[in-house]
C-alpha positions in Angstrom: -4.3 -134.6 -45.8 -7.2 -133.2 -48.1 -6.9 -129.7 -46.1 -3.1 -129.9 -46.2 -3.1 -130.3 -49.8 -5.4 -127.4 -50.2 -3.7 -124.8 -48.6 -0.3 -125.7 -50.0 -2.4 -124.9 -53.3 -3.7 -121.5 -52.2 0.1 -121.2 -51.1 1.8 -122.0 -54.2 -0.9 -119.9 -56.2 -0.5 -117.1 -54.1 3.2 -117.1 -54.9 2.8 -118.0 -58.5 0.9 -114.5 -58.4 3.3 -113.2 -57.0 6.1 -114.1 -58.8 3.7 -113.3 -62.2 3.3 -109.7 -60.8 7.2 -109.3 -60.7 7.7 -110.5 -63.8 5.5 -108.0 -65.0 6.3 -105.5 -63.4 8.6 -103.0 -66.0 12.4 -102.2 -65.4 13.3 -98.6 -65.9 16.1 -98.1 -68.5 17.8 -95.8 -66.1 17.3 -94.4 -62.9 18.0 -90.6 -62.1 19.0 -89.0 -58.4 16.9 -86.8 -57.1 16.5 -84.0 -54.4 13.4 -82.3 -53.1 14.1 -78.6 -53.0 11.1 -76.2 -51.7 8.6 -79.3 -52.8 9.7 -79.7 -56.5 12.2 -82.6 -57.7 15.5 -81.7 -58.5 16.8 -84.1 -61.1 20.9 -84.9 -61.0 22.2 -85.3 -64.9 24.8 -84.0 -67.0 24.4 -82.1 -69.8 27.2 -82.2 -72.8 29.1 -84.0 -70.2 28.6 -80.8 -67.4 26.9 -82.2 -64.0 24.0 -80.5 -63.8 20.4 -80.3 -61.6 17.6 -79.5 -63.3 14.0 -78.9 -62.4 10.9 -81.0 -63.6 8.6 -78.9 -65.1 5.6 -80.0 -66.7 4.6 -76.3 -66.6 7.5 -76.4 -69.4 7.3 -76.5 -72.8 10.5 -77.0 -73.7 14.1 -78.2 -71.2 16.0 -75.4 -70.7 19.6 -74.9 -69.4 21.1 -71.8 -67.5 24.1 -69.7 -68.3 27.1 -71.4 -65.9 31.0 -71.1 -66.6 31.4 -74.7 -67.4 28.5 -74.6 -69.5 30.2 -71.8 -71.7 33.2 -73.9 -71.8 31.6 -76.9 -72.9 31.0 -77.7 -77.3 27.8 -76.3 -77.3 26.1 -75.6 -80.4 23.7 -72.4 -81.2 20.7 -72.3 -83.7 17.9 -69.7 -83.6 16.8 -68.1 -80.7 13.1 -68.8 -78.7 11.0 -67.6 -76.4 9.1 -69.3 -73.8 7.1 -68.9 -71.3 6.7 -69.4 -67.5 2.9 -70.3 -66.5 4.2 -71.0 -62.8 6.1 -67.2 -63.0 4.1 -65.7 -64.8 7.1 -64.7 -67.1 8.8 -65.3 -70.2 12.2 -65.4 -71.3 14.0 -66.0 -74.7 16.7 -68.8 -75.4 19.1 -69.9 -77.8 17.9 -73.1 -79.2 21.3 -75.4 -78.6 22.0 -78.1 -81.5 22.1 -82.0 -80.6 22.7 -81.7 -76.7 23.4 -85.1 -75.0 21.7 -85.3 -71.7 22.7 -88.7 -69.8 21.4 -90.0 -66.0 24.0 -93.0 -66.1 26.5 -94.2 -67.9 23.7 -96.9 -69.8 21.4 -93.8 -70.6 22.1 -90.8 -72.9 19.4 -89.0 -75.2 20.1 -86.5 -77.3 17.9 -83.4 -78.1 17.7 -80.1 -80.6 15.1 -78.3 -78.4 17.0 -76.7 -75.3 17.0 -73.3 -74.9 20.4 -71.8 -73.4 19.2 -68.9 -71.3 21.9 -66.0 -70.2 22.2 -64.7 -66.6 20.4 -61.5 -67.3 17.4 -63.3 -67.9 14.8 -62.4 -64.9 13.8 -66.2 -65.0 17.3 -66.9 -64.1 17.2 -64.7 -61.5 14.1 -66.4 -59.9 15.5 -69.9 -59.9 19.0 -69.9 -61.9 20.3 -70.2 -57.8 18.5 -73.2 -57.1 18.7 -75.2 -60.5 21.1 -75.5 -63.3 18.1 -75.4 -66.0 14.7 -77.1 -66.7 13.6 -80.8 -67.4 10.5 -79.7 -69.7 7.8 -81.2 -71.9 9.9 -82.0 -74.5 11.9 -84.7 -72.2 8.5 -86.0 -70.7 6.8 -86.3 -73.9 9.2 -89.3 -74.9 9.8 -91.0 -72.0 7.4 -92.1 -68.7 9.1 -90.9 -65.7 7.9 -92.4 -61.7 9.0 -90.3 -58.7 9.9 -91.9 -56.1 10.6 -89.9 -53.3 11.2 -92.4 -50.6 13.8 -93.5 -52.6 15.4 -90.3 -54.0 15.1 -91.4 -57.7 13.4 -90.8 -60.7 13.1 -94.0 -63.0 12.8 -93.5 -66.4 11.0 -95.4 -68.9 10.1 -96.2 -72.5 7.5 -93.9 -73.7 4.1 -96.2 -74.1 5.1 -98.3 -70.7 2.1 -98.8 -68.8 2.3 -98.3 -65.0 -1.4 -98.5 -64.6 -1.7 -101.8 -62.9 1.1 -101.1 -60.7 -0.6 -97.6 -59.0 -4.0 -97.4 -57.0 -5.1 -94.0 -58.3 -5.0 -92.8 -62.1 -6.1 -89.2 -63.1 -6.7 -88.6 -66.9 -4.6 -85.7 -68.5 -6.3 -83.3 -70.7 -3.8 -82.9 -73.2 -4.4 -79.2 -75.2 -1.7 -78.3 -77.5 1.1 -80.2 -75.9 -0.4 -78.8 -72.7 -1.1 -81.2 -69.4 -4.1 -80.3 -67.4 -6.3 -82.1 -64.9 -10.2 -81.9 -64.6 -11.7 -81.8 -61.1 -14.8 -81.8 -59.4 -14.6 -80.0 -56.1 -16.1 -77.1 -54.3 -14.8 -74.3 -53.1 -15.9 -72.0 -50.0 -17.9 -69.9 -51.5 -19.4 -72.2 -54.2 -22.8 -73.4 -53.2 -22.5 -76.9 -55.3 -19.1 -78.1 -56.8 -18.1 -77.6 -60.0 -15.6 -78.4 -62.4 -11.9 -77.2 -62.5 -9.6 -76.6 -65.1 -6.1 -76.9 -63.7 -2.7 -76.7 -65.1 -0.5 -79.2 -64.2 2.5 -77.8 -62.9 5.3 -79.4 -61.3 7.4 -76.2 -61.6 5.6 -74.5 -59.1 6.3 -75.4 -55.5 3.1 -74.7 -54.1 -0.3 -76.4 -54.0 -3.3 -75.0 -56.1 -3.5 -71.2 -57.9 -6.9 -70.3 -58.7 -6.4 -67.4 -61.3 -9.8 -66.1 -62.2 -12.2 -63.7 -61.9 -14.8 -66.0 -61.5 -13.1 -66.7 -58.5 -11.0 -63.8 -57.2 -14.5 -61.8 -57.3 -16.0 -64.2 -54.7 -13.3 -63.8 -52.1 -12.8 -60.2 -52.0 -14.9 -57.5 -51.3 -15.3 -54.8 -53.6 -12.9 -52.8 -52.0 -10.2 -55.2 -52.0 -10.7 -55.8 -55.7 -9.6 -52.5 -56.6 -6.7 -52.4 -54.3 -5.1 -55.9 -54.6 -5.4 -55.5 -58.1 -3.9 -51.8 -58.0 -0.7 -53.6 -55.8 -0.3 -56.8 -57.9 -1.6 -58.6 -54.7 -3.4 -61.9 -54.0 -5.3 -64.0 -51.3 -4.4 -66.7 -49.5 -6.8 -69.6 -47.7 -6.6 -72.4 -46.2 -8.9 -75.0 -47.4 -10.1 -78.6 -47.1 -9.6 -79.6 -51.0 -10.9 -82.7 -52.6 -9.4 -83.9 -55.4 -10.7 -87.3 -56.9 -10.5 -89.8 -54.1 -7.8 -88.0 -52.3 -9.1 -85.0 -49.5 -6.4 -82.2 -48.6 -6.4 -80.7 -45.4 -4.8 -77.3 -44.3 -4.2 -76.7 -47.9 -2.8 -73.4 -49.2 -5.0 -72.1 -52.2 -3.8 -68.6 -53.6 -6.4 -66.8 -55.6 -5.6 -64.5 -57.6 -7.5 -62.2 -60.5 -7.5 -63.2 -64.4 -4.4 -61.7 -66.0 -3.2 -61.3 -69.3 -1.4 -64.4 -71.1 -3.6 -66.8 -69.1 -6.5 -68.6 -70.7 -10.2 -67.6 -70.3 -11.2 -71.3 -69.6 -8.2 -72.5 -67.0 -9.1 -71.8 -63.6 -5.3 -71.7 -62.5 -2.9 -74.6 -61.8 -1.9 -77.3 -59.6 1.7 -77.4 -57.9 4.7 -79.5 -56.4 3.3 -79.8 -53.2 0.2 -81.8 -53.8 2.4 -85.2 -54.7 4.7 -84.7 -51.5 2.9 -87.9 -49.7 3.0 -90.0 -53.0 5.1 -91.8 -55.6 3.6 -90.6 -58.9 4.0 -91.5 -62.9 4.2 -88.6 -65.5 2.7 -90.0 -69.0 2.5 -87.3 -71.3 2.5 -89.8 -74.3 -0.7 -91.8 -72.6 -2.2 -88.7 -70.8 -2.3 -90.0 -67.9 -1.4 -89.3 -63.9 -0.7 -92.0 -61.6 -0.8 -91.9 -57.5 0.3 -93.7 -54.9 0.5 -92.9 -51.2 3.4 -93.4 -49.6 1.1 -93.3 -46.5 -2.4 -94.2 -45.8 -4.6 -91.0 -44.9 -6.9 -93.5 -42.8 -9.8 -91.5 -44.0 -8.7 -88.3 -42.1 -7.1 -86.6 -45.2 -3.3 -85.5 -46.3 -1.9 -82.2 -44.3 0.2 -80.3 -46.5 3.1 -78.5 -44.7 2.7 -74.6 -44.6 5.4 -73.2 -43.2 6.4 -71.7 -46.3 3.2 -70.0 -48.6 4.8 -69.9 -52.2 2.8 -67.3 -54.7 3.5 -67.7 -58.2 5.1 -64.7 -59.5 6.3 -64.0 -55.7 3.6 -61.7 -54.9 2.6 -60.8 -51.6 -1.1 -61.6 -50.2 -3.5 -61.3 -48.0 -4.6 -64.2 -45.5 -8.2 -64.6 -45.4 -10.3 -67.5 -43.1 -13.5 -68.9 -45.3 -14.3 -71.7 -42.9 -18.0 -71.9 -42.4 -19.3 -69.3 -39.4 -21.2 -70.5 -36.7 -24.5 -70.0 -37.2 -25.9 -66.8 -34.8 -29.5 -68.1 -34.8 -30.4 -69.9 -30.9 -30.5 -73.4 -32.2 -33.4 -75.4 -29.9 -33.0 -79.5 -29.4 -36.6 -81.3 -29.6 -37.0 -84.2 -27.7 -40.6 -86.4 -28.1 -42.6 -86.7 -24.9 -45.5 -89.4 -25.1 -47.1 -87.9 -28.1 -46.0 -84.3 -28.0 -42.6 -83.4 -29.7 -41.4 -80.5 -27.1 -38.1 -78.2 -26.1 -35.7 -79.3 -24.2 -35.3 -78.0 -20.9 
């Protein structure tokens, strides 16, 4: 009777936990659709009542929306015109800032904003992505709300800004913010790097690829002289494909373009990190409490997460060179020492 009654106390504490953890665990206020296109989430909202699908981009400063015919017949408002820039492109563009635009998910959600740019269709962004997406979700969105992808589930669930997910995700990366500006700080190494050392990376969720390493400090380890002076001549980059270790999580097969330092992008950023580096996770974006949270939607078992290459994405669509940095055999005869009695000799 005595063990009876003890498990039946483990049992009803386990699902007093249980039920405690559900009851803290936060609601969303809304939930958005989403759709995966070439790695990066596609969110489904309207904007001034127009259906539209926008791209999350914390490479973004600011939500943008893209010159369509229903979009020119809908009440929009103009003030002053902006630029902005494109880390992920490498490009700019400039906007007309539109007055108290209501963006809703659902029929319970709707938030107003007076930062969206409107951008034309001769705009070269446009060009670039205007086919794909009907405008940008940007850092102005994020910075008042927490938003948790959900991939599995094809949603984005929106929530308070302050919420804490935390206790609710097995991996959180603190985000370095710099003038509005997200980046993460890792300790890896690279190929050529004798010890590992510290990167600066953008985060970017704009860019459908994995990591961009655009440095000199960098780009002058992996080419030769020679192929300095004539990738840089053509605009040109390399590729490789590396085993990457970010935090606790190890990346296999992953592609890493590097590329040389170029103007508009910061002495002390090493490059960025893309869209494809959350594919096997649910994640949390929390500008507000700086930080990034991770959850595999699948266990690695130790052997590491293998990130699809069948496409290689550049950022400003340049072309590249593929180069292999795994680790050469060594040339050197190696000999195998065996200990016989008390002489240590070669093995036969």
């Amino acid at each position: 009777m005595r063990l009876v009654a003890i498990m039946l106390l483990f049992v009803s504490a386990g699902m007093a936990r249980a039920v405690d953890d559900a009851a803290q665990a936060p609601a969303p206020i809304a939930s958005a659709p989403i759709d995966l296109t070439d790695n990066r989430v596609e969110v489904h909202m309207t904007a001034a009542g127009v259906p539209v699908k926008l791209l999350l981009d914390t490479g973004a400063s600011t939500s943008l929306l893209f010159e369509s015919d229903a979009l020119n017949k809908a009440e929009l408002t103009f003030t002053e015109e902006r630029h902005i820039s494109f880390p992920a492109f490498a490009k700019g563009a400039t906007g007309a800032r539109i007055s108290a635009l209501t963006f809703s998910a659902v029929p319970d959600f709707t938030t107003t904003s007076d930062t969206v740019l409107y951008l034309k269709a001769d705009e070269g962004i446009v060009a670039d992505i205007g086919t794909k997406f009907s405008g940008i979700l940007g850092r102005d969105f994020l910075r008042n709300y927490v938003v948790e992808i959900v991939p599995s589930d094809r949603v984005m669930n929106i929530y308070a800004g302050g919420t804490d997910l935390s206790a609710h995700y097995r991996l959180s990366h603190d985000l370095v913010m710099e003038e509005d500006t997200p980046y993460l700080m890792h300790r890896f190494r690279l190929p050529w790097e004798e010890w590992p050392s510290t990167k600066k990376l953008l985060l970017d969720t704009g860019y459908p690829g994995g990591v961009v390493l655009w440095h000199d400090r960098h780009f002058d380890r992996v080419a030769t002289p020679d192929e300095r002076e004539s990738l840089r001549a053509e605009g040109k980059g390399i590729v490789f494909f590396g085993l990457i270790r970010f935090s606790k999580l190890l990346y296999r097969n992953l592609a890493v373009f590097v590329g040389p330092s170029r103007a508009g992008q910061l002495e002390d950023r090493d490059g960025l990190i893309g869209a494809s580096m959350f594919l096997p996770f649910r994640y949390v974006i929390d500008l507000s409490g700086g930080k990034l949270l991770m959850e595999a939607r699948n266990r690695s078992r130790g052997i590491g997460y293998s990130i699809s290459n069948e496409v290689i994405y550049t950022p400003g669509n340049e072309e590249f060179i593929i180069k292999d940095l795994r680790p050469r055999p060594s040339s050197t005869p190696k000999s195998t020492f065996t200990k016989d009695a008390t002489e240590i000799v070669p093995e036969q």
